[in-house]
C-alpha positions as CSV (number, residue, x, y, z in Angstrom):
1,X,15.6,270.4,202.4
2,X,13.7,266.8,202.6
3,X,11.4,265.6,205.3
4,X,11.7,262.4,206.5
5,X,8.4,262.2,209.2
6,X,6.7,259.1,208.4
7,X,7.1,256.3,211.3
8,X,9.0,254.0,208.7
9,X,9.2,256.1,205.8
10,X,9.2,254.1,202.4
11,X,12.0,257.1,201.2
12,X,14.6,255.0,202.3
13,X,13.6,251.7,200.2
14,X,14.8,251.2,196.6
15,X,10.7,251.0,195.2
16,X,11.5,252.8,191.8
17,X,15.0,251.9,190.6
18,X,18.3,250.9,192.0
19,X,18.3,254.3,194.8
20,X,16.3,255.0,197.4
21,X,13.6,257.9,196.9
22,X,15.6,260.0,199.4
23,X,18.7,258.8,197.2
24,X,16.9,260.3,194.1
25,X,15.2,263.1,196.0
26,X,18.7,264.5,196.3
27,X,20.1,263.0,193.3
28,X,17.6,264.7,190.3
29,X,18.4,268.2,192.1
30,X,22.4,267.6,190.2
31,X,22.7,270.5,187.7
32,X,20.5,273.0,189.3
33,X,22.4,276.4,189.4
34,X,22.7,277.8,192.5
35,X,21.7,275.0,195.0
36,X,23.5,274.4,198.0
37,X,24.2,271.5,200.5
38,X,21.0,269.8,201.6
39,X,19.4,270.4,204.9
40,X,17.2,267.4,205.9
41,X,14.7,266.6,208.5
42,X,14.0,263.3,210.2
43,X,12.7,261.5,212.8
44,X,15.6,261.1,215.6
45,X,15.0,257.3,215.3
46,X,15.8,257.6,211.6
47,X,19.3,259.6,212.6
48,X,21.6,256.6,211.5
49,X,20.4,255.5,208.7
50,X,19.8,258.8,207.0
51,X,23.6,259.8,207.4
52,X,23.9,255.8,205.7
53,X,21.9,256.8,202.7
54,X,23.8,259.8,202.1
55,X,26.9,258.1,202.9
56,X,26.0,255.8,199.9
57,X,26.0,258.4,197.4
58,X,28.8,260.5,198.6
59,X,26.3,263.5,199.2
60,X,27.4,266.2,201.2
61,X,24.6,268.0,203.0
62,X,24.5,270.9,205.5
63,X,22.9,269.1,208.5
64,X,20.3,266.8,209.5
65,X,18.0,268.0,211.9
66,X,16.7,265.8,214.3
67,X,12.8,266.3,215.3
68,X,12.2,264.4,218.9
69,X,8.8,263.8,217.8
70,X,6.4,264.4,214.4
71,X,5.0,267.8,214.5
72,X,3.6,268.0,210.7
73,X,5.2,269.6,208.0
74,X,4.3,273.4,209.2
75,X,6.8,273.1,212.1
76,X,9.7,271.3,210.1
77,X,9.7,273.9,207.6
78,X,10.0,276.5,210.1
79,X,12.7,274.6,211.9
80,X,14.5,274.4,208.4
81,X,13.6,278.3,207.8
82,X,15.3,279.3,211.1
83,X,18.7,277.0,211.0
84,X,19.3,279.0,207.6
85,X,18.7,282.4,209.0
86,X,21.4,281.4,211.9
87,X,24.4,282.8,210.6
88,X,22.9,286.4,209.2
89,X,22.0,285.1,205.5
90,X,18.4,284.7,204.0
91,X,18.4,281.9,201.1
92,X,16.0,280.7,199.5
93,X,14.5,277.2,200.6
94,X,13.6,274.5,198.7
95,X,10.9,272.4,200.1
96,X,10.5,268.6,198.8
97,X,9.3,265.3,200.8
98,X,11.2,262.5,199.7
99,X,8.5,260.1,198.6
100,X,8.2,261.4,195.0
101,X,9.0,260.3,191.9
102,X,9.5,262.9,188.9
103,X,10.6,261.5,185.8
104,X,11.9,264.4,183.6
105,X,14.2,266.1,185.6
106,X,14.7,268.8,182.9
107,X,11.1,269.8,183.3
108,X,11.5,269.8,187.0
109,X,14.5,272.2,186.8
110,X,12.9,274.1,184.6
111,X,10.0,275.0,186.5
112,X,12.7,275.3,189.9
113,X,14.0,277.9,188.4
114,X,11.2,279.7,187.5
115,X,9.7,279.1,190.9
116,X,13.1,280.7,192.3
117,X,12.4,284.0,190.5
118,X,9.0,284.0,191.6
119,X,10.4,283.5,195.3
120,X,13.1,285.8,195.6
121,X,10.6,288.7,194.9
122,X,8.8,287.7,197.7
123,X,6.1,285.0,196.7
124,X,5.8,281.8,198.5
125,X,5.8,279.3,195.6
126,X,4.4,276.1,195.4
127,X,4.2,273.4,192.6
128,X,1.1,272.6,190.9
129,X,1.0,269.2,189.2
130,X,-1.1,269.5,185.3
131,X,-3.4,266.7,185.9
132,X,-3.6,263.7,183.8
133,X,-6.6,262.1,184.8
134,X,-9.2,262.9,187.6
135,X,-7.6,261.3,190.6
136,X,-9.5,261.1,193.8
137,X,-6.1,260.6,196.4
138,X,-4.4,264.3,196.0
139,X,-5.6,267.7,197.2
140,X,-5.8,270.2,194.2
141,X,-5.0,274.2,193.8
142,X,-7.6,276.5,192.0
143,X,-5.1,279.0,189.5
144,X,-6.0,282.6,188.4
145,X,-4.7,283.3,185.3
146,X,-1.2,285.8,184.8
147,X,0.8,286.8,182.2
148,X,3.8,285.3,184.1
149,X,5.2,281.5,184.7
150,X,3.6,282.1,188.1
151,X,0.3,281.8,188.3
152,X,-1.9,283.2,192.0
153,X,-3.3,280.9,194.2
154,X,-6.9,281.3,194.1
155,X,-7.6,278.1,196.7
156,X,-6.6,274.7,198.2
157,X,-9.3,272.0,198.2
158,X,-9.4,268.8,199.8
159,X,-9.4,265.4,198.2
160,X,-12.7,265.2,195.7
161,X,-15.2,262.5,195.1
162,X,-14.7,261.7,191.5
163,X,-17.1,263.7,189.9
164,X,-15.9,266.1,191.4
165,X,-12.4,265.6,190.4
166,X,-13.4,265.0,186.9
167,X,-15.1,268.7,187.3
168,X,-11.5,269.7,188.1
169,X,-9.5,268.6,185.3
170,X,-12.1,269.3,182.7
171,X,-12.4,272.9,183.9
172,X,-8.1,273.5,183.1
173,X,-8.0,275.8,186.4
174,X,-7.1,272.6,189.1
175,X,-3.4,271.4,189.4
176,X,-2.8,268.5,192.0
177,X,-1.0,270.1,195.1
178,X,2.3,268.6,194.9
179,X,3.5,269.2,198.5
180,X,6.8,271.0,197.4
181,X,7.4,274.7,198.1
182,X,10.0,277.1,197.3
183,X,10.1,280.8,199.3
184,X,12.7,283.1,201.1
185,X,13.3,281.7,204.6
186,X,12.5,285.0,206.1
187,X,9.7,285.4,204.1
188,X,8.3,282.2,205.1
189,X,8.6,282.5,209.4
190,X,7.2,285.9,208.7
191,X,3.9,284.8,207.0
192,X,4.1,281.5,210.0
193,X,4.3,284.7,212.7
194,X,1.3,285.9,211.2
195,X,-0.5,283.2,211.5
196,X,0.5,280.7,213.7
197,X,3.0,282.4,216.2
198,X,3.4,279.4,218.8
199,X,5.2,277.5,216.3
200,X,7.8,279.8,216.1
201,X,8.2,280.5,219.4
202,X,8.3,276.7,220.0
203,X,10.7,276.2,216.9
204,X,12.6,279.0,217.9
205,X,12.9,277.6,221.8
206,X,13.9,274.1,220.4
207,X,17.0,275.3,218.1
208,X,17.8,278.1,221.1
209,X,19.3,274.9,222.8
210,X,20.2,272.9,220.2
211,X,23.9,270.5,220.3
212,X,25.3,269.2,217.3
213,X,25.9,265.4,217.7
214,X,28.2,264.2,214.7
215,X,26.2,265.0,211.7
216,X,23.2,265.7,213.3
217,X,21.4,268.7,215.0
218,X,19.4,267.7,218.2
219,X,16.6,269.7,219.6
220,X,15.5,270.9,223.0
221,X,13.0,267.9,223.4
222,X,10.6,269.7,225.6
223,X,10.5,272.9,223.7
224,X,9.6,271.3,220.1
225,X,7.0,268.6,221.8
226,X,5.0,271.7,223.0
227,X,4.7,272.6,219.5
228,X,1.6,273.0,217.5
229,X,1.0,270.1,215.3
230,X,0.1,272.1,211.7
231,X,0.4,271.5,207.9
232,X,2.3,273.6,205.9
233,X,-1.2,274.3,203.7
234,X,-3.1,274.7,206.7
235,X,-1.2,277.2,208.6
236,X,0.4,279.3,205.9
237,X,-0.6,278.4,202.1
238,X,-4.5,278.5,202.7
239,X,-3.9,281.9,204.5
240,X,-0.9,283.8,203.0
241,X,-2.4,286.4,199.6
242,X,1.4,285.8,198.6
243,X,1.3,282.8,197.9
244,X,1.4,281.8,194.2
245,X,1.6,278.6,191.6
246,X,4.1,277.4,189.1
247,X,3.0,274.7,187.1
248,X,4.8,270.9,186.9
249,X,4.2,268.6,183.7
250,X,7.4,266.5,184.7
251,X,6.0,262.7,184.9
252,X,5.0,263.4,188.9
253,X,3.7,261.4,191.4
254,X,3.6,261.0,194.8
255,X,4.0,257.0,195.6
256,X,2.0,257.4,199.0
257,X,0.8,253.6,198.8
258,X,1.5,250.2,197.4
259,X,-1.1,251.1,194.6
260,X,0.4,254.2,193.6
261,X,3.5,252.4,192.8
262,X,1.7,249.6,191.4
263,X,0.2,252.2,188.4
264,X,3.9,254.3,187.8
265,X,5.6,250.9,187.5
266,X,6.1,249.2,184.1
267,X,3.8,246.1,184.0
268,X,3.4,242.8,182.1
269,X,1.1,241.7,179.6
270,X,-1.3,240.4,182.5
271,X,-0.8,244.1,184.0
272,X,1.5,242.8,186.8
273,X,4.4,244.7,188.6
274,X,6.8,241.8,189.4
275,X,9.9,242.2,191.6
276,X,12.4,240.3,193.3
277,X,11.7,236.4,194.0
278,X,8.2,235.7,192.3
279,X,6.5,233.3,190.7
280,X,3.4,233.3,189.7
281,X,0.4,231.6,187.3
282,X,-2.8,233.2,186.1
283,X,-1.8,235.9,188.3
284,X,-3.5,239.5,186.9
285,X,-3.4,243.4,187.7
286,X,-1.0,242.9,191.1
287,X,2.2,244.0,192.5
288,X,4.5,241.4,193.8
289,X,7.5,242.4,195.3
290,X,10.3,240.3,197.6
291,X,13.3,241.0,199.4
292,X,14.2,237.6,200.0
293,X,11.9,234.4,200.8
294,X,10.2,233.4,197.2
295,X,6.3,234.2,196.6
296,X,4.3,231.9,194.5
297,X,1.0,233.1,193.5
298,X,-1.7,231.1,191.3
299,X,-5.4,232.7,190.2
300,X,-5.3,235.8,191.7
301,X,-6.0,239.4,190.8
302,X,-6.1,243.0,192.0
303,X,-3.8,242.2,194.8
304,X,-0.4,243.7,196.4
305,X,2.1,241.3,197.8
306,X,5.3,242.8,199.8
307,X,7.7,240.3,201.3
308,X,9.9,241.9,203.8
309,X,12.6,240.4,206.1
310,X,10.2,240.7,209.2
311,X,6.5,240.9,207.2
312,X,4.2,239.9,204.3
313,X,1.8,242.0,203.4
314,X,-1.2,241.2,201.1
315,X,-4.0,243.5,200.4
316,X,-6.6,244.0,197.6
317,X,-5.0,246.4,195.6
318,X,-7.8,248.9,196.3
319,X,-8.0,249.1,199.6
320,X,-4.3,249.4,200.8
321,X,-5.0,252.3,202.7
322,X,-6.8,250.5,204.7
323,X,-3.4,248.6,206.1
324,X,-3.1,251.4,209.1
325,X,-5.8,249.3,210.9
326,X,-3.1,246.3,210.9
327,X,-0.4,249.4,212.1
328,X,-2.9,250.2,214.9
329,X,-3.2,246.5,215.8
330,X,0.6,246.2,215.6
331,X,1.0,249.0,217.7
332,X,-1.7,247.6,220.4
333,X,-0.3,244.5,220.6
334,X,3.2,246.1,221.4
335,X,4.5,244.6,218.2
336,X,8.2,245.8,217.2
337,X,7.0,245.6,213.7
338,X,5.4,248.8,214.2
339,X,8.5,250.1,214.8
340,X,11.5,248.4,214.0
341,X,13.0,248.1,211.0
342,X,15.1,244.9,209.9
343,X,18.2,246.6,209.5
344,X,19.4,248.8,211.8
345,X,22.1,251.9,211.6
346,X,24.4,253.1,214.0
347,X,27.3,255.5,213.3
348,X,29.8,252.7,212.8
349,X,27.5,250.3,210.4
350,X,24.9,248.4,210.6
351,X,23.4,245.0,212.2
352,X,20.4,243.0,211.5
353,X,18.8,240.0,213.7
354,X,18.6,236.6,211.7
355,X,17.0,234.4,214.4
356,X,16.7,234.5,217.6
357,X,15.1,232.3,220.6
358,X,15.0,231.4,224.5
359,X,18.7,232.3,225.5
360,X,20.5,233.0,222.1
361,X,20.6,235.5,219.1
362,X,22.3,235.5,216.0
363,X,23.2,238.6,214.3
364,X,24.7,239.9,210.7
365,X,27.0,242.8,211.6
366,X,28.3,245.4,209.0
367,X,31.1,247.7,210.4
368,X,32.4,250.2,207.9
369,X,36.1,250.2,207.2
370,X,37.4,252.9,209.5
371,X,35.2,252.4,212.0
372,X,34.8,250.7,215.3
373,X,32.2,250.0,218.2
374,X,32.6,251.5,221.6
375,X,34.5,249.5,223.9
376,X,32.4,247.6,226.5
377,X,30.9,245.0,228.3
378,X,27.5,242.6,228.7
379,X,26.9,241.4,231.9
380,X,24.4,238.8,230.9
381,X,25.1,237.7,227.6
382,X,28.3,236.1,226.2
383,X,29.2,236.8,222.1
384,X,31.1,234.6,219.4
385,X,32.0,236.4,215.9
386,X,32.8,234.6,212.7
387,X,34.6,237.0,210.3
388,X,32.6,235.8,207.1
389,X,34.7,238.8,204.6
390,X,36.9,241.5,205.7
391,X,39.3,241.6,208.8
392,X,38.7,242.3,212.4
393,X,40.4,244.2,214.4
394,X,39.6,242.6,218.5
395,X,40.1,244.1,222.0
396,X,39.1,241.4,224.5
397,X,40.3,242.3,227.6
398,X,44.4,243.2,227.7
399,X,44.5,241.6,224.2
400,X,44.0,243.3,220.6
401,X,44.4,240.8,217.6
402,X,43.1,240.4,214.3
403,X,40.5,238.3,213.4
404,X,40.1,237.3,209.0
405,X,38.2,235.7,207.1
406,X,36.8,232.3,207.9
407,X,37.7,232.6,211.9
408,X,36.2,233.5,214.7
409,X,36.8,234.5,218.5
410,X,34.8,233.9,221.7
411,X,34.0,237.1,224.2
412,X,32.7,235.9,227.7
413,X,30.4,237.7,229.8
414,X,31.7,240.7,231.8
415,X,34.7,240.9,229.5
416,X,35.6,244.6,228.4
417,X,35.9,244.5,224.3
418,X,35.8,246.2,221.4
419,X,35.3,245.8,217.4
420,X,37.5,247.6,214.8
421,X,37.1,247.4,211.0
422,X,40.9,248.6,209.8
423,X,40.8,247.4,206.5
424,X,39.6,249.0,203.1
425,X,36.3,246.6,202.2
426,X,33.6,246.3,205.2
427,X,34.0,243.6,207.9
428,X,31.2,241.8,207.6
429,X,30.8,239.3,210.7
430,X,27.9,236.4,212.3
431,X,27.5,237.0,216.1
432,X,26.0,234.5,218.3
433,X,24.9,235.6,221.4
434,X,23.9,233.2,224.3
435,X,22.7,234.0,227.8
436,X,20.1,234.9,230.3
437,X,19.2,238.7,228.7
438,X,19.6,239.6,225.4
439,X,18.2,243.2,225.0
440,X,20.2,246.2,223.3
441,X,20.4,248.0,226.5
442,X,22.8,245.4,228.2
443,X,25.9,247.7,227.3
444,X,28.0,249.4,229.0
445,X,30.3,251.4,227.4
446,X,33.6,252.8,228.8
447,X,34.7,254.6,225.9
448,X,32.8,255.5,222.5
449,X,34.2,257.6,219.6
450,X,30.8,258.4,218.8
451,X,30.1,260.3,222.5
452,X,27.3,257.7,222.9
């Protein structure tokens, strides 16, 4: 299973390579024996493009479950633990967050499937990354010693000062606590009911009266958001005297900031991580990234610039965890940056807002070939659609016709329509709308394939 819990998780951006993280989450598991379909968990804002990114490398998976709100990684788990125990059968679970990079993959499978042996006689395993240097931003595990490739968990501590830290690596008994865990899903909700019985109750409430919705797995809303909010380590790990240690040498890290990936990233002479659209003079020791616009930078240092489609950030490239106080003023302000992402999925495709102002908005639509949007209506905004590649297939009013490449087709308010992508490539298509009200909840639909 992967988590996907973050408010906009950077799992689903391309920060390493040509994938996403979730993409290579799933993809560096290929050639473990034994593994099944994925189960992953994600916010229910996150639903679409989830389904997109597995879409994108044909990956099969067994479900995503949809959590109504974040209840910390203790709850997920559990959520994960009981969906697989549904149909009478006990597997073991695989437990990895989508925000890491692991560069040898025959290491990593390696130590999975020593982990697995550990697990199926009735250890709840988790990963312990050998330390390379004293870092002050991960957790670490104290290990016993064993004649075994497991090793017992003698205790989780919080993130060190660095003396402390130094203390750890130079003793050879602390691993960083990698976040990934591997156990029998029975054995796991039975340590949980041991210790934190209200999540399972609430966990077990909030699947009771679960509905399947395409691909996805919706929970009783009320039931999970009267659920303890707990970490995995908290509740279970720190408590459990099953729990027990496999070591990882595999290139690990966990990119949980702009820096991180700033240091795994290959750099220039001047110790710069350059990607995208970037210029720069006398620059030093910074990560420049862009998705689109160009950056120019001259006589700076130490800093992190990320272009987006909707923001810039820059930061000194120590304190970027310090960039949730611009999230909280986002969020105070009522911001949809907060929020919102750019691009945005829905079962069909996908459309993203290129400008907008008083009375009109123009939009890039993506609908994937087979797939069309619900019929409906506006009742105060009109729409014109230029084809730009592809061929659309129209409904506007008693009329279906095709729409290719280089025209376009005018639906006025109040008219009942529809948008159909029947060819082979995607339809992809500029819509202007113009009108009094412009928001996404001026749609009525009268029929949707999607049971929207």
């Amino acid at each position: 299973m992967a988590c996907l819990t973050q408010p906009l998780p950077q799992a689903f951006l391309p920060l390493v390579n040509g994938t996403s993280m979730i993409q290579d989450t799933l993809l560096r598991l290929d050639g473990v024996e034994g593994l099944g379909d994925p189960l992953l968990i994600c916010n229910e804002s996150h639903r679409f493009l989830v389904a997109e990114q597995l879409r994108q490398i044909d990956r099969p998976h067994n479900g995503i479950l949809l959590e109504p709100v974040g209840r910390n990684t203790a709850p997920a788990v559990a959520l994960a633990a009981l969906h697989a125990l549904r149909d009478g059968s006990d597997p073991l679970l695989l437990v990895l967050a989508a925000d890491h990079v692991i560069q040898d993959r025959t290491a990593f499978h390696a130590a999975i499937g020593k982990a697995a042996e550990a697990a199926a006689a009735g250890a709840l395993v988790t990963f312990g990354i050998v330390p390379t240097q004293a870092e002050t931003g991960y957790g670490y595990i104290r290990a016993g010693n064993a004649d075994s490739d497991s090793l017992p968990v003698e205790g989780f501590v919080e993130k060190p000062d660095l003396a402390t830290a130094q203390g750890y690596v130079d003793s050879g008994d602390y691993y960083w606590n990698s976040g990934m865990f591997l156990f029998r899903a029975s054995r796991y909700i039975e340590e949980l009911t041991r210790f934190e019985p209200e999540i399972v109750k609430a966990c077990e409430l909030a699947l009771h009266s679960k509905h399947e919705d395409l691909d996805f797995i919706r929970l009783d809303d009320d039931a999970f958001k009267g659920c303890p909010d707990n970490s995995i380590d908290y509740a279970v790990m720190e408590k459990t005297d099953r729990a027990v240690m496999v070591p990882l040498d595999a290139g690990w890290s966990d990119v949980g900031s702009w820096s991180a990936l700033w240091d795994i990233s290959d750099k220039d002479e001047s110790g710069n991580v350059v990607k995208g659209d970037v210029i720069i003079s006398d620059v030093k020791d910074s990560y420049l990234s862009s998705s689109g616009r160009l950056i120019g930078a001259v006589g700076v240092e130490n800093l992190i610039v990320v272009e987006t489609a909707d923001a810039i950030l820059v930061a000194d490239k120590d304190r970027v965890q310090d960039v949730k106080a611009i999230v909280g003023q986002l969020k105070a302000s009522n911001r949809p940056e907060a929020t919102d992402q750019s691009v945005v999925f829905r079962p069909w495709g996908s459309y993203e807002s290129i400008d907008n102002g008083e009375r009109f908005q123009v939009k890039h639509i993506r609908v994937t070939p087979g797939e069309q949007l619900s019929l409906q209506k506006h009742h105060h905004r009109s729409e014109h659609w230029i084809v730009v590649s592809g061929t659309a297939r129209v409904t506007c009013g008693d009329k279906v016709f095709l729409v290719s490449e280089n025209h376009s087709t005018y639906i006025p308010i109040g008219e009942v329509h529809r948008l159909e992508n029947p060819g082979k490539i995607p339809l992809d298509l500029i819509e202007v709308q113009t009108g009094s009200y412009l928001g996404e909840d001026d749609i009525e639909r009268l029929d949707d394939i999607y049971g929207r």
